[in-house]
Every structure is written in structure tokens, then in C-alpha cells.
C-alpha positions in Angstrom: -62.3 6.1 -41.9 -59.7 3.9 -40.6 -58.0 4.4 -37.2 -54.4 3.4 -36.5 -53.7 3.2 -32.4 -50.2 3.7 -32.3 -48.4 2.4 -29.0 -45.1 4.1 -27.5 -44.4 1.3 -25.2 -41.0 0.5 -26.6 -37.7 2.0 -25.7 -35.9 4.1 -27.8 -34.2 2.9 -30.5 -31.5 5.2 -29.7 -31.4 4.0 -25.8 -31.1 0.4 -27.2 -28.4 0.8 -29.3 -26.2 2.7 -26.4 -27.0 -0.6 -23.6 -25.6 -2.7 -26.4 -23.0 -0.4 -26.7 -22.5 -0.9 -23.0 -23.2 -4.5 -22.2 -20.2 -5.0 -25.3 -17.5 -2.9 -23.8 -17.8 -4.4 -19.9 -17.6 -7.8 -21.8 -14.6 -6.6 -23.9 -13.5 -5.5 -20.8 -14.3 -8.7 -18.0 -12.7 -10.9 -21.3 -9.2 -8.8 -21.3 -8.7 -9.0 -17.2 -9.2 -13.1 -18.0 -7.3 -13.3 -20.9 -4.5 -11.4 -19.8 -4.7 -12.1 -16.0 -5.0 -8.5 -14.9 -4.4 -8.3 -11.5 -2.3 -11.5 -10.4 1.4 -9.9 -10.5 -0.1 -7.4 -7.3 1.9 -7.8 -4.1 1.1 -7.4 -0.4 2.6 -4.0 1.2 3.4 -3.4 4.5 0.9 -3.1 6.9 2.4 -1.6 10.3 3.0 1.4 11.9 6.3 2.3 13.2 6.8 5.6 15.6 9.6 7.5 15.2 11.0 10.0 17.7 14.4 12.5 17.7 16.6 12.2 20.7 19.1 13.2 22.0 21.4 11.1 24.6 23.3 12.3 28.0 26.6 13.0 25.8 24.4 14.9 23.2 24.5 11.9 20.7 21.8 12.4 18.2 20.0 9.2 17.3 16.0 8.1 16.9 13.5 6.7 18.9 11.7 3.7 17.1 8.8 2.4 18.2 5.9 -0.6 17.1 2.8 0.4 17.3 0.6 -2.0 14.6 2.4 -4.7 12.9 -0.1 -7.0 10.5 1.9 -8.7 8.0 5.6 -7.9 8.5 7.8 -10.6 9.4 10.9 -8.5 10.7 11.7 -4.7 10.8 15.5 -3.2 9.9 16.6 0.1 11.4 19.2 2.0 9.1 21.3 4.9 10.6 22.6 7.5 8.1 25.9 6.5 9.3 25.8 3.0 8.8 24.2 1.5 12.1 21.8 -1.8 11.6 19.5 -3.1 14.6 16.8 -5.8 13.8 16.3 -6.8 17.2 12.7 -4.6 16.5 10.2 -8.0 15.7 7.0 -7.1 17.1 4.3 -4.7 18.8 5.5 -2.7 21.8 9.1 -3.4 20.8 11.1 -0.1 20.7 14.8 0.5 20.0 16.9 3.5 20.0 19.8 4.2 17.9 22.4 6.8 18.1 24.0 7.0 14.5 24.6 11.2 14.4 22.4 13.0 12.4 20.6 12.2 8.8 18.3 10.0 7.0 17.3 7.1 9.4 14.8 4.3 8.0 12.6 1.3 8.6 12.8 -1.4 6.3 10.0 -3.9 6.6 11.0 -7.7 5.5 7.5 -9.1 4.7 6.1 -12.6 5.3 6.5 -13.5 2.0 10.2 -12.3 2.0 9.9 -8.9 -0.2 11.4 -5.8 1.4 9.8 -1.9 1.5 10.9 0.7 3.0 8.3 1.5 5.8 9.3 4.7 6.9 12.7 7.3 7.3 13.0 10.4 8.6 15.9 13.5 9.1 17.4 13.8 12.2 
């Protein structure tokens, strides 16, 4: 009688065929970032932290309170009243400004290093 020792070292064909499966999509996927240059057009954003604050002067002007607490990567700040009103006297950290423009949308526009502009932050008054 002849015995046949069968050994189940092997993986699955079944688990073979998905790793290829696998190992060909990332590639597919690593060649299309290259090929294409996924990823390059991406700007900086602004990185700082302005505080704003309502007030409220001795004549009962409304205006805002602005304040800079963390500035990283922005070159110069612009403060826009809802009126009108422009101050960019606000450069860097610990500077504060107050404006007194009446009441609406006030905002902080940050001029990055790289000369692109975002608006940082606005608020009602």
C-alpha cells in the first residue's frame, strides 16, 4: 500500500491571489500620485490665532477688540469694519487694535508669507 504525506504548508491560493490583488492597486495607486503630481498645487493656510472681543466706547460706539495671540506664518493681518474701516497696523504677537465701525460683520484677513490672502476670522457685532 502506498502512502501519500500530504503537506498544508502553503498559503491559500485564495489569500495569494487577494495580496496580489493588493500589492497591484497601491502600485496603481503610488504610480498615479507620480504621474500626475498629486499633491503639489496644496497651499499653506494661516496659522495664527486672532482674539476677538465686542466693545463698546465712552459715546456708546460699537466696535471690536482684536487681539494676537499666535501668529506662525502670516506676514500681515487686515481688520475690515462692516462699515468700511481698514487698520493693518496689527503685524505681530501681543499687538491689539480696536476699531469702532458700528455694528456688523468685522474680519481678519491674513496676508501670508508667500503673498496669498484668507480670511482668518469675522464675527457680528
Amino acid at each position: 500500500m502506498l502512502n501519500v504525506h500530504k503537506e498544508d504548508g502553503a498559503v491559500s491560493p485564495v489569500i495569494g491571489v487577494i495580496l496580489l490583488v493588493a500589492v497591484t492597486v497601491a502600485l496603481v495607486a503610488l504610480a498615479t500620485v507620480i504621474v500626475f503630481d498629486i499633491g503639489s498645487d496644496v497651499s499653506d493656510t494661516a496659522d495664527a490665532t486672532v482674539q476677538l472681543e465686542g466693545i463698546t466706547n465712552s459715546t456708546g460706539d460699537a466696535g471690536m477688540k482684536f487681539s494676537v495671540i499666535r501668529n506662525e506664518n502670516v506676514a500681515n493681518f487686515t481688520v475690515n469694519g462692516p462699515n468700511g474701516a481698514t487698520d493693518t497696523s496689527m503685524t505681530s504677537v501681543g499687538n491689539s487694535i480696536e476699531m469702532y465701525d458700528g455694528t456688523g460683520t468685522y474680519s481678519v484677513v491674513a496676508e501670508l508669507e508667500s503673498g496669498e490672502e484668507e480670511v482668518l476670522t469675522s464675527s457680528d457685532r
